[in-house]
C-alpha positions in Angstrom: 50.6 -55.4 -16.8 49.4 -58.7 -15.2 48.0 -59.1 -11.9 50.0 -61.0 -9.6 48.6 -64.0 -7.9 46.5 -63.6 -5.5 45.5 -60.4 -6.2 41.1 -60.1 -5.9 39.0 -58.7 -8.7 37.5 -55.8 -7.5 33.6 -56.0 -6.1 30.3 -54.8 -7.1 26.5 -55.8 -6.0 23.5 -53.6 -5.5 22.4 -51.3 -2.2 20.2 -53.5 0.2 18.5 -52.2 2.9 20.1 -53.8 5.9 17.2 -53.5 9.0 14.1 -52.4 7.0 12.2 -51.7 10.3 14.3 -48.7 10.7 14.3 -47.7 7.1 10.2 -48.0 8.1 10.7 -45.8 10.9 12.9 -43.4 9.0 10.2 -43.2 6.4 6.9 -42.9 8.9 8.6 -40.2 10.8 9.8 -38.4 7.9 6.8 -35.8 7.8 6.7 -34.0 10.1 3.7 -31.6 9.5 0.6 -33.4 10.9 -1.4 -31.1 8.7 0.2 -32.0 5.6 -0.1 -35.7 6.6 -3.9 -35.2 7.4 -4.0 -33.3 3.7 -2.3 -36.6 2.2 -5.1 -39.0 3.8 -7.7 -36.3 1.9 -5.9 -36.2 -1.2 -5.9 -39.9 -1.1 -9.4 -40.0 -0.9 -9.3 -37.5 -3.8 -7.2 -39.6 -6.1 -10.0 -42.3 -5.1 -12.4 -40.7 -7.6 -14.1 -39.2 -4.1 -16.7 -36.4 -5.2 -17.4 -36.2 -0.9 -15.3 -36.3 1.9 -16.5 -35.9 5.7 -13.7 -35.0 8.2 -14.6 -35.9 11.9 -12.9 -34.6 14.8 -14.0 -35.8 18.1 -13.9 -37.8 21.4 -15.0 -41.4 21.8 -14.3 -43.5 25.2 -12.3 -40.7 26.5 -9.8 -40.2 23.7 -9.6 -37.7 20.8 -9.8 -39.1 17.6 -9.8 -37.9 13.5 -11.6 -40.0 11.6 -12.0 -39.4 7.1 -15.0 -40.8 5.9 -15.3 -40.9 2.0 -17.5 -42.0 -0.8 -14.4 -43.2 -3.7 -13.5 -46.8 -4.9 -12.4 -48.0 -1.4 -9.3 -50.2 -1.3 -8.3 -52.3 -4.5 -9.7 -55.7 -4.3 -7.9 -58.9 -4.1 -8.6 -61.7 -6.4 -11.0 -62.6 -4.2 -12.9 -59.5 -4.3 -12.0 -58.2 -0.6 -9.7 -54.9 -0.2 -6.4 -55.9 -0.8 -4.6 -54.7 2.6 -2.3 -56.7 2.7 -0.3 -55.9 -0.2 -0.7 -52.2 1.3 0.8 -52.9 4.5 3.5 -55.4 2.4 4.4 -52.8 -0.3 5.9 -49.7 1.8 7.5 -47.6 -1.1 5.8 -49.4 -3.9 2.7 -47.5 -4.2 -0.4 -48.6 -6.6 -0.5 -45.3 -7.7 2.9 -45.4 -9.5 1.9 -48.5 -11.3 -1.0 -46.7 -12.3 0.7 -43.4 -13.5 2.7 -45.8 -15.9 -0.4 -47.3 -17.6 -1.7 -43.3 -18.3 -3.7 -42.3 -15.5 -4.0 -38.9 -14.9 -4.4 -36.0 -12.0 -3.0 -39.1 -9.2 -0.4 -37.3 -6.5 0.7 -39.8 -4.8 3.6 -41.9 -5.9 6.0 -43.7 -3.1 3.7 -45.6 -1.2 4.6 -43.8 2.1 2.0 -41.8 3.1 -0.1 -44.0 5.1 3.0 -44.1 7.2 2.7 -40.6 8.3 0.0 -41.1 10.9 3.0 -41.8 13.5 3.0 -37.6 13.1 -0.9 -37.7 13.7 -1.6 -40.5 16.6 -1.2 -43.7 17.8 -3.3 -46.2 16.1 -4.8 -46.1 12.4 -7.6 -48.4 11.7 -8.8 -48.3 7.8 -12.0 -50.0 6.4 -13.1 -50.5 3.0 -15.9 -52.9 2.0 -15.6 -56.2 0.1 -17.4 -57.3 -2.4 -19.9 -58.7 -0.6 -20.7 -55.9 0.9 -18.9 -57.1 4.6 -16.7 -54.5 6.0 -13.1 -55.2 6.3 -10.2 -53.0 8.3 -6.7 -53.0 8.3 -5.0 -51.8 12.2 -1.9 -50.5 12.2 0.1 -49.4 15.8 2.8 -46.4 16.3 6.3 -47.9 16.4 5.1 -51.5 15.6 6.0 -53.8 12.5 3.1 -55.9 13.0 -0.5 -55.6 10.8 -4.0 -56.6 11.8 -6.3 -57.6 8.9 -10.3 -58.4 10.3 -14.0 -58.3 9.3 -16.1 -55.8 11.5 -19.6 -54.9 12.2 -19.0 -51.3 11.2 -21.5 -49.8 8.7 -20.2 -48.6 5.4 -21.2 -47.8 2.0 -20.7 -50.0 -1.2 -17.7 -47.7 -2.4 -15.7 -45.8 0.4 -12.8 -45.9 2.8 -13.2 -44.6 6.2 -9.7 -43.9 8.6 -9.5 -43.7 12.0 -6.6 -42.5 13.6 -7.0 -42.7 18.2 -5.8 -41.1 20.0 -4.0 -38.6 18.3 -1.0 -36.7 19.8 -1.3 -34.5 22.5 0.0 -31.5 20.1 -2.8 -31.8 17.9 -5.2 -30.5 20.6 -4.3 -27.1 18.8 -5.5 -27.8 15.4 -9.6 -26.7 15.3 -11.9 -27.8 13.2 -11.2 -23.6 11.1 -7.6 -24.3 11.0 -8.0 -27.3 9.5 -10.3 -25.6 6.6 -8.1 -22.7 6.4 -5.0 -25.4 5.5 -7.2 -27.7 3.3 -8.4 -24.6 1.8 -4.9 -23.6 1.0 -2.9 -26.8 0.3 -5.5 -28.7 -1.7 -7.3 -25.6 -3.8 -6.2 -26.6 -7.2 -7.4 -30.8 -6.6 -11.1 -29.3 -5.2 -11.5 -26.8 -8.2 -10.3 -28.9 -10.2 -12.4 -32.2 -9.0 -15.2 -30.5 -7.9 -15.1 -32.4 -4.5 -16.7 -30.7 -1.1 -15.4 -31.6 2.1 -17.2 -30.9 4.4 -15.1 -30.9 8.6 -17.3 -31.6 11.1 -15.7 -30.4 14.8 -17.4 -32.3 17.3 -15.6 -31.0 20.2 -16.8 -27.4 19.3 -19.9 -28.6 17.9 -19.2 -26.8 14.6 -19.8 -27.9 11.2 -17.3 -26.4 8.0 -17.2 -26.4 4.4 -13.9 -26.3 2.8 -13.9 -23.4 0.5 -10.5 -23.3 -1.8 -8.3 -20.6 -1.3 -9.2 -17.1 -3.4 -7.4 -14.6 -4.1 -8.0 -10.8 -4.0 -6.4 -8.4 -6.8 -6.4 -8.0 -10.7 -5.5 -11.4 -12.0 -2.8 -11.0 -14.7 -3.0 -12.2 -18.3 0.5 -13.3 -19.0 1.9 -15.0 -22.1 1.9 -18.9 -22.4 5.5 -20.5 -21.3 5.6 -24.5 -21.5 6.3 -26.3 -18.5 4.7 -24.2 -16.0 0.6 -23.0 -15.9 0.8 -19.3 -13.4 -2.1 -17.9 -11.9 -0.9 -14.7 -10.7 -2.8 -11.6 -9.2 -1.6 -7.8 -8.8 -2.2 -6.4 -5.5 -1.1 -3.3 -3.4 2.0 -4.0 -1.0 1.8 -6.7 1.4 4.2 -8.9 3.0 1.3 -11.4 3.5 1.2 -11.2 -0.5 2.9 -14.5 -1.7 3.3 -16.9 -4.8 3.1 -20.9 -4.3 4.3 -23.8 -6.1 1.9 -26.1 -7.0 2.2 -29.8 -8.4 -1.2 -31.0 -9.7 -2.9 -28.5 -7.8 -1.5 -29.4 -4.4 0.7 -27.0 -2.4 4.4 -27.5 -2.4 6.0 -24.7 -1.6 4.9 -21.5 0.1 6.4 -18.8 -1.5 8.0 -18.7 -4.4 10.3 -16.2 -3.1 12.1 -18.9 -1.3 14.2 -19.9 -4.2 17.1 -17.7 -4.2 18.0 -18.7 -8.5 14.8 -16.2 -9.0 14.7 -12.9 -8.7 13.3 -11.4 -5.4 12.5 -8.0 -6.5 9.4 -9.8 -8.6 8.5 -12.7 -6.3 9.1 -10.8 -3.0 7.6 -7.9 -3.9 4.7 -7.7 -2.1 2.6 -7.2 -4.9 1.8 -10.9 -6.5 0.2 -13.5 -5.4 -1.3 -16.9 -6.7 0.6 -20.0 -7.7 2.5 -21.1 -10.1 1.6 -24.8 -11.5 4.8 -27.3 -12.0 3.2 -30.8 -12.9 6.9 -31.5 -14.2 8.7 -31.0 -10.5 10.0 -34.4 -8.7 9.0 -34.0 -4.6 11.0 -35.5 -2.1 9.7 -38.6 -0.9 7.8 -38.3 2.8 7.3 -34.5 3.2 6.6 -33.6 -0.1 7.5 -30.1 0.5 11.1 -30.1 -1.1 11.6 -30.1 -4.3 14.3 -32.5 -6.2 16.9 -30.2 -7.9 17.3 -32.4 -11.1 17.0 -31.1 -14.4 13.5 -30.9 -14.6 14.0 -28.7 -12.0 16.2 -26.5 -13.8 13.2 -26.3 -16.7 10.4 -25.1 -14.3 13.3 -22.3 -13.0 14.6 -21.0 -16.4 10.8 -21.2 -17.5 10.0 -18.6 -14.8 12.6 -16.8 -15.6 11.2 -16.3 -19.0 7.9 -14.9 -16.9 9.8 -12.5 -14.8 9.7 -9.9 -17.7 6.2 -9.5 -18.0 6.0 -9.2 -14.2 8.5 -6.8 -14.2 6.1 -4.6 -16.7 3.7 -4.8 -14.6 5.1 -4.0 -11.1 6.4 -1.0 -13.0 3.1 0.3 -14.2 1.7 -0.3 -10.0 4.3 1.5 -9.0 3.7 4.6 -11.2 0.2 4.4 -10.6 0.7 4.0 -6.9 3.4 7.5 -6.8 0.2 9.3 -9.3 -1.9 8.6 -6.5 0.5 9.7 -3.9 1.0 12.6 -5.9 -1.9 14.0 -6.2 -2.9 13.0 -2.5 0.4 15.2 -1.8 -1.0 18.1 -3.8 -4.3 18.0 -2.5 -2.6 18.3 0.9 -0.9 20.6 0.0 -3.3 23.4 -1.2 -5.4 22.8 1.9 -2.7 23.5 4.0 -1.6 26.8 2.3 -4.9 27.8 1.7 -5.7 27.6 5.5 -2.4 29.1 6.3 -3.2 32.6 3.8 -6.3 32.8 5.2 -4.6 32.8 8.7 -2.4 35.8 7.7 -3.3 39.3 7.0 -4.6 40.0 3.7 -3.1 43.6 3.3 0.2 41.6 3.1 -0.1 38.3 1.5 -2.9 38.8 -1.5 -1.5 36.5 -3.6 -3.9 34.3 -5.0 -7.4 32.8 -5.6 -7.0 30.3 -2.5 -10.2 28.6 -3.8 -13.2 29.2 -2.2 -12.8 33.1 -1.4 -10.8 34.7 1.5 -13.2 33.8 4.3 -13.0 33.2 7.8 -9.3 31.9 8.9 -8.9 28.4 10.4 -8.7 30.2 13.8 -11.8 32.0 14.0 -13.5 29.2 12.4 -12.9 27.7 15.7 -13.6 30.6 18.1 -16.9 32.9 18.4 -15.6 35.1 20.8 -15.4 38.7 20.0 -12.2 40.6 19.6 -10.7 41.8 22.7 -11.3 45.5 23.9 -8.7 48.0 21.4 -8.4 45.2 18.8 -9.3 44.9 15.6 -11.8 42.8 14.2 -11.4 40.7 11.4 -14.5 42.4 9.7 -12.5 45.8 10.3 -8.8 44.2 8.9 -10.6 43.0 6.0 -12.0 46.4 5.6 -8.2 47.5 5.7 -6.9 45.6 3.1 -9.4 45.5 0.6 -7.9 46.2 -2.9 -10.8 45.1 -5.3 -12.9 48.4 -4.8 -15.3 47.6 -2.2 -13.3 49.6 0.6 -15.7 52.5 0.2 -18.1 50.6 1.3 -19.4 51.8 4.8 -21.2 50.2 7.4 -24.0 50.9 9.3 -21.9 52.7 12.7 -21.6 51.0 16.2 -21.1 53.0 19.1 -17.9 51.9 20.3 -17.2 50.9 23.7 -14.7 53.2 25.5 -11.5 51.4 24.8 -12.1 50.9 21.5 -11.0 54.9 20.4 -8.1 54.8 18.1 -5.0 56.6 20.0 -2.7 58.7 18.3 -0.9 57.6 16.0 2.1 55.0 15.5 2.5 52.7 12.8 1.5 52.7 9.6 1.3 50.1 6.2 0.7 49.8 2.8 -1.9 47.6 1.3 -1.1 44.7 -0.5 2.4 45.4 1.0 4.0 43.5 -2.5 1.9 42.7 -5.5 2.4 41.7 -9.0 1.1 43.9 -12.0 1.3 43.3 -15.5 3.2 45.9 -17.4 0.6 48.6 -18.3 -2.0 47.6 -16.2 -3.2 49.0 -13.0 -3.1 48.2 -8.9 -4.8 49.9 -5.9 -2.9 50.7 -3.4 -4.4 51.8 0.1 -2.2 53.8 3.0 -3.5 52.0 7.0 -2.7 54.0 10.2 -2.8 52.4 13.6 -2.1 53.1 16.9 0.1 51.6 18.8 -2.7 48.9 20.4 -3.4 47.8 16.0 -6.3 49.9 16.3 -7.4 51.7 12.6 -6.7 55.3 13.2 -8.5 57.3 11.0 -9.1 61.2 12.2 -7.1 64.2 11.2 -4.8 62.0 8.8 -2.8 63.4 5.8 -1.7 61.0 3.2 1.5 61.9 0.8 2.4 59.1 -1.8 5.4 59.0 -4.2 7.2 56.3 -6.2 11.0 55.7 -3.9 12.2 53.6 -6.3 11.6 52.2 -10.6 9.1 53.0 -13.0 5.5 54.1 -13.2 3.0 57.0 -11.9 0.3 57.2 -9.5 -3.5 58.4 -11.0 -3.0 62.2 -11.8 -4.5 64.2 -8.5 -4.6 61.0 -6.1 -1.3 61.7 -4.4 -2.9 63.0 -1.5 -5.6 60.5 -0.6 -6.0 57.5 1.3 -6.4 55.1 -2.0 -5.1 55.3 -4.9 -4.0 53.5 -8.2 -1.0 52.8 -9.4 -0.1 52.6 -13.3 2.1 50.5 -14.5 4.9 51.0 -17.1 4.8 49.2 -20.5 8.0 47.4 -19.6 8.9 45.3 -16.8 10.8 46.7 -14.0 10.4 46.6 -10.0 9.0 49.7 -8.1 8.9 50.7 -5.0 6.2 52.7 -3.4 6.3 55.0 -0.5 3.5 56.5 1.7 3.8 59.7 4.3 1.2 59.6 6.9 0.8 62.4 9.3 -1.5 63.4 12.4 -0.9 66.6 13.7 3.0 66.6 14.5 3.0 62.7 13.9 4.2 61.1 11.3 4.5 57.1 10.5 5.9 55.8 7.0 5.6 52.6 4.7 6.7 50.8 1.5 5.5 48.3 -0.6 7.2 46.6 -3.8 5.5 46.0 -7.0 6.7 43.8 -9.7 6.3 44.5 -13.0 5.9 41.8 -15.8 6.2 41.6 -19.4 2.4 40.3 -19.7 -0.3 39.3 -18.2 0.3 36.0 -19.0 3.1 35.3 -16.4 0.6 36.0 -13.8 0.5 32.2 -13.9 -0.6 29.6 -16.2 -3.7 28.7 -13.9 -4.6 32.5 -13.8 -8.2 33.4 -14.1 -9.1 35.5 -17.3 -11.7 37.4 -15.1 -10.0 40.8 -13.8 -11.1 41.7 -10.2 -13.5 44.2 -9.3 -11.5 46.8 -8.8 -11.3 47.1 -12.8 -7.7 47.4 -12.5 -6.9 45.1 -14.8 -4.9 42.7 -12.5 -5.9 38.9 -12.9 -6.1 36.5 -9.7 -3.7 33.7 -9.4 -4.6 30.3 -8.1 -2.0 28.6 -6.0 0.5 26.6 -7.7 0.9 23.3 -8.7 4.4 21.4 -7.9 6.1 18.8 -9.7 9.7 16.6 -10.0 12.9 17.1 -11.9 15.8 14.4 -11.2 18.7 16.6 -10.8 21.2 14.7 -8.0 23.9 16.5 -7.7 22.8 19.9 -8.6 22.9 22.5 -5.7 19.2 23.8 -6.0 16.4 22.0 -4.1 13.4 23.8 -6.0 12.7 26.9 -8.5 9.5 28.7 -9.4 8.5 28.7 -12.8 6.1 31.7 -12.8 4.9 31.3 -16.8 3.5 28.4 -15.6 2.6 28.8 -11.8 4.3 26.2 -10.8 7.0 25.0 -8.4 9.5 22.8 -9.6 11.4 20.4 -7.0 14.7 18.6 -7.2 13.9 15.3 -6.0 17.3 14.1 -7.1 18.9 16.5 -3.9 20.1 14.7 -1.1 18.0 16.7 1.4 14.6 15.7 -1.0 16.2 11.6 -0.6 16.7 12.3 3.4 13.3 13.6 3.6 11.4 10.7 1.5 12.5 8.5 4.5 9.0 9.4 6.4 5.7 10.8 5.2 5.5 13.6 7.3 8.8 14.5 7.2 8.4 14.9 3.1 5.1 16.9 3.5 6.8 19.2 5.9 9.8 19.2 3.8 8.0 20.4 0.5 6.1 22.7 2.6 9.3 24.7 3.3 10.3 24.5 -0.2 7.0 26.3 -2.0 6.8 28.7 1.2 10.7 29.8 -0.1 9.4 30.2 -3.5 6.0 31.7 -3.1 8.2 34.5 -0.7 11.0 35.0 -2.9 8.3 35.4 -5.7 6.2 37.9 -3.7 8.7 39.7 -1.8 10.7 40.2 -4.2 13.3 43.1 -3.6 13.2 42.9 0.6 16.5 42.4 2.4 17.3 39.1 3.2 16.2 39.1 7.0 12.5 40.3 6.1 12.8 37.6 3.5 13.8 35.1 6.3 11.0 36.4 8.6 8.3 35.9 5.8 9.2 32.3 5.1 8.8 31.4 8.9 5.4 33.1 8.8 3.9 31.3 5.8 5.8 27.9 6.6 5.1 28.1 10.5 1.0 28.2 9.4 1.2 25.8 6.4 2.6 23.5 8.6 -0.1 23.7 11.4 -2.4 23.2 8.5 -0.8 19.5 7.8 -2.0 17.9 11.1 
């Protein structure tokens, strides 16, 4: 097809910039962090072979000022050996530095020739110096929002090598920034460039009259050895849970992104965990020119991602092995708890009815008395007297030396009476003392003109041949397991009061519990003491039954697959109170076996209502 006459070739030509003072402006106002500028006017001095840089912050003539005073190569000299400032101020966006990177050098940041620029987001007027050849002092003025350069000798003393910046007044918003949080930031967004250079800079606050050292950022935690991946250099630590906990980005050890979290291409569970923190070095990443805090999204970009991808398995080890640790210590935090709390809460209750176990340490004085000295009130019982009571181990014979009691301490007639341990566990074959209380109707011990008449209501075994009548007495056990139930007949003249208790009868000793001590107890009666049981998870969702006791083992196994075990996990205290409800059900059900179900009911409220008093 031919083109008719007339018809134009189509156009082509290359981009020019058509008003290059407001491609200036655009550039010198692109940062707009005055820290991170301030950090680029350090770094400079860095990449300057600097081993000391002084940071002054001050007044002079009325007017805050930030001056950088360091000890590198100076400015590049011309030809005729004097700092070359003018190509500076004539090469915006042609930096030295690149030209530099190209013949090899190494560990230089800079790259656009733009960061001079950025003192429009730090003050009004920059004023650089460098030294000549000569050893004469030259400076180079620049002026906020003017395209016009100053180039002069001055009287100002400097060293050989050096480059000292002056930027006055600085904004009014910079007021804010102290001499500590300027160390806290060059701490943090220059740490790789000091360790690695070995450079000390050193702020000097002369407002506050307070002198600083930069100290590069540390980090707390175990520091992770993870497997090499090219393109990427990670320096990770493994903490406990913090929000505060993050990993940067770092391109030749400066900061260039916060948290590595950020990028939504990785995987937050790892990076926003709470648990890692360091950097991760990405010397390959291409930063956008004037903040240098976004990153290009080229394919070099797409390297550093998929290479921490590839480091997101390890991690994920890791956090895993935390975690379990962290839910061990939990755990056994949660047990520890938990025994105190029933441990206080048996030695609350009355021992004739709930001696169940070893509760470690002895049945002593209960949690109330030990905060109370007071003495019993007048026709109560004492606790020495109650213990008295209930004691099943053979030392209920023993008498004490008599008090004369005061008036309305005489036992009444009679009007309730009880079995001692009201339900008990016995291995088949072996042997439990049993012992018949009388009390008035005050809970004071009767004990004159009482008849005792004992018989077995209920299931297998005998009493001791000839003990049917007394106040004690021993119970023998069948050789198979059953459940009994005992009954005692008390009488005082015309008087009478009754009482059961259950026994339960087991195949062997050994189901006593799997914590069990081997010693008997002093009554010789062959029953062994029990310590209180340990607890522990099954996964079950879906399953009806929130927990079960597993006496072979003493221990109390809990559904935490249930939805009412998920609810409760919402709060601490809500899951201790929650698991105390669950072992008070079992250690009831497994003691008080064979009661109807609203004595049952009652039981659990006691032991729960107790335990729980014990959690605060």
């Amino acid at each position: 097809m031919t083109k008719k006459r007339g018809e134009k070739e189509g156009q082509r030509g290359n981009l020019r910039i058509g008003d290059h003072w407001n491609a200036i402006n655009i550039l010198a106002l692109s940062q707009s962090n005055p820290l991170k500028a301030i950090a680029e006017f350090v770094e400079n001095s860095i990449d300057a072979g600097a081993t000391l840089v002084h940071v002054f912050r001050g007044k002079k003539d009325g007017e805050p000022y930030l001056r950088i005073v360091d000890n590198g190569r100076g400015i590049p000299r011309s030809p005729e050996g004097e700092p070359d400032f003018k190509y500076v101020a004539t090469h915006i966006g042609d930096s030295i530095k690149r030209h530099l990177k190209a013949k090899g050098a190494l560990g230089i940041q800079g790259e656009y020739g733009i960061g001079l620029l950025s003192f429009w987001t730090v003050g009004e007027r920059l004023t650089l110096r460098s030294s000549a050849a000569d050893g004469h002092v030259h400076q180079m003025t620049l002026i906020k929002g003017k395209p016009g350069y100053q180039i002069s000798r001055t009287r100002a003393l400097l060293s050989d090598s050096g480059t000292e910046l002056v930027i006055q007044p600085h904004l009014p918003g910079l007021r804010q920034v102290t001499g500590e949080k300027l160390q806290w930031y060059l701490g943090v967004e220059l740490r790789n460039r000091i360790l690695d250079r070995g450079v000390a800079i050193h702020i000097h606050d002369l407002t506050s009259r307070n002198e600083l050292r930069v100290e590069p950022q540390r980090y707390e935690g175990r520091k992770l050895v993870l497997p090499a991946i090219e393109g990427i250099r990670p320096e990770l630590y493994l903490n406990d849970s913090d929000q505060s906990h993050r990993v940067a980005v770092y391109r030749h050890g400066t900061r260039v992104l916060d948290d590595l979290g950020d990028w939504p291409e990785l995987d937050p569970a790892v990076w926003r965990s709470g648990n890692l923190s360091g950097y991760v070095e990405c010397p390959s990443l291409q930063l956008t020119p004037g903040t240098r805090l976004g990153v290009i999204q080229d394919e070099r970009f797409e390297a550093v991602l998929n290479a921490l991808r590839g480091l997101e398995a390890p991690l994920r080890g890791e956090l895993a092995l935390l975690k379990q640790a962290a839910e061990d210590k939990a755990s056994k935090l949660t047990q520890q708890t938990l025994h105190r709390a029933f441990r206080d809460a048996l030695n609350d209750l009355p021992r004739e009815e709930y001696d169940w176990f070893d509760a470690g340490g002895g049945r002593g004085t209960s949690r109330s008395e030990r905060g109370q000295t007071e003495s019993p009130r007048a026709g109560e019982p004492s606790r020495e007297e109650s213990t008295a009571d209930a004691d099943v181990s053979g030392d209920s014979a023993a008498e004490t030396a008599p008090v004369q009691p005061a008036f309305f301490d005489f036992a009444g007639p009679l009007h309730s009476a009880r079995i001692a341990p009201k339900s008990s566990i016995v291995g088949a074959g072996g042997r439990r003392r049993f012992r018949a209380i009388a009390r008035d109707r005050k809970g004071t011990p009767v004990s004159e003109e009482l008849s005792f008449e004992w018989r077995v209501l209920e299931g297998p075994g005998i009493f001791e041949p000839g003990t049917e009548r007394q106040q004690e007495l021993e119970y023998l056990a069948p050789p198979e397991a059953g459940l009994a139930r005992l009954e005692v007949m008390i009488r005082q003249g015309e008087l009478t009061a009754r009482a059961e208790a259950v026994v339960t009868i087991t195949e062997s000793l050994a189901q006593l519990g799997g914590n069990a001590s081997e010693e008997e107890d002093a009554s010789g009666s062959g029953r062994r003491r029990r310590t209180l049981p340990d607890f522990t998870y099954e996964r079950a969702p879906g399953a009806p039954w929130r927990s079960r006791y597993e006496a072979s083992r003493n221990l109390v196994v809990i559904n935490n697959g249930h939805r009412d075990f998920l609810f409760a996990s919402t709060k601490s205290a809500l899951k201790l109170r929650y698991l105390v409800r669950l072992i008070s059900k079992e250690l009831v059900l497994a003691n008080f076996s064979g009661l109807p179900s609203h004595e049952l009911m009652d039981r659990l409220i006691e032991v729960s209502l107790r335990a729980e008093e014990s959690l605060r």
